[in-house]
N, C-alpha and C positions, 0 to 999 in steps of 0.2 A: 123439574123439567125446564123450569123459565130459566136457569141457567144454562144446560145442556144448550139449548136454543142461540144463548151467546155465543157459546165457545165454538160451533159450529157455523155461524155466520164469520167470526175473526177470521176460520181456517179458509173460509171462501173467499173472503176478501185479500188475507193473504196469496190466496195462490193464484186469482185473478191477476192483481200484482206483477207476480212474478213472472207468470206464462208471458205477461206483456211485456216484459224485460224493462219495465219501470223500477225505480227504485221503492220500497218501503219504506215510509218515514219512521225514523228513531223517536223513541218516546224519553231517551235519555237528556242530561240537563248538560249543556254545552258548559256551563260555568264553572265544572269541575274540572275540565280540560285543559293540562299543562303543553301541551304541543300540538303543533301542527306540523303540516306535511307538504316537503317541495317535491313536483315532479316535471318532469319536461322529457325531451328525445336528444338525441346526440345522431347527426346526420354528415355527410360529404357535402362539399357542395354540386356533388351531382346530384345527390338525394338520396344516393345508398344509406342506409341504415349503419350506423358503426356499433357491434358488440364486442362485449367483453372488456369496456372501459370503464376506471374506476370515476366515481365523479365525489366530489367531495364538497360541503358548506362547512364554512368555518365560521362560529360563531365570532363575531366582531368583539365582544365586549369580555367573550372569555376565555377565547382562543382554542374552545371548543373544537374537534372535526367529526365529524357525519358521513359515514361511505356507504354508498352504495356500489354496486356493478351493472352497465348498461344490457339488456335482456336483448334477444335474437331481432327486437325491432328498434333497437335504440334507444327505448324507454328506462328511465330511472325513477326512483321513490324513493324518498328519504324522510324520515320522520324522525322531528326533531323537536327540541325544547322551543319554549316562543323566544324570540329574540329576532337580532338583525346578523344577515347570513351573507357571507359573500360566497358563492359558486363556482367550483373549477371542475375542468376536465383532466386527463391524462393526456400527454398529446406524446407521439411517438416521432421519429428521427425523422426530418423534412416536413413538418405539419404546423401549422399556425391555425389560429382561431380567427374566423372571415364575420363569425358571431359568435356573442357572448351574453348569459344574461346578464342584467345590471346587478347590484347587490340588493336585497330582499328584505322586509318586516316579516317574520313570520307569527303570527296571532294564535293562541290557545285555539284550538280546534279549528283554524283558518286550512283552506287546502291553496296550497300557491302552486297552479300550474301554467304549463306554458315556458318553461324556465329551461329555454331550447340552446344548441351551440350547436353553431354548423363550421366544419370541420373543413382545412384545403391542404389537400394533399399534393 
């Protein structure tokens, strides 16, 4: 019974948790972790949202590349080996970059967000 008792507090505590849209902490060991993850938006500079562009890091040291495709809010995710990354976008006929992010460390289990380009059409 004194276990039943456990398992039935974890399930309460988990779903407490989650009803609050909190996250639940991972019980896993970070130090196994070979990659981390860059994400950022891709916008105009009006602040429209741009989808359906490819964005890409390329690893510096291996010439590595990583694509993703920007999602219906201009968001991207790319999960990649740890290393130093530099960022591009796709830019279409008449388009320059007004921002760009800098080139990146990415760290074994680091989340590097924020890694935004705003777009002038």
């Amino acid at each position: 019974m004194k276990g039943m008792r456990s398992v039935c507090v974890l399930v309460v505590l988990t779903f407490s948790a989650c009803s609050l849209n909190q996250p639940v902490p991972g019980t896993g060991d970070r130090s196994t972790a070979t990659s981390g993850t860059v994400a950022g938006l891709v916008s105009t500079n009006a602040g429209t949202e741009v989808t359906g562009r490819k964005v890409t890091a390329t690893n510096t040291a291996t010439n590595a590349h990583y694509d993703a495709t920007t999602a219906t809010n201009g968001g991207y995710t790319l999960k990649v080996p740890a290393g130093h990354y530099t960022i591009d976008v796709e830019l279409r006929a008449g388009e320059r970059l007004e921002k760009r992010p800098d080139p990146t460390d990415v760290g074994a289990g680091d989340l590097d967000s924020g890694r935004d380009f705003v777009i002038t059409r």
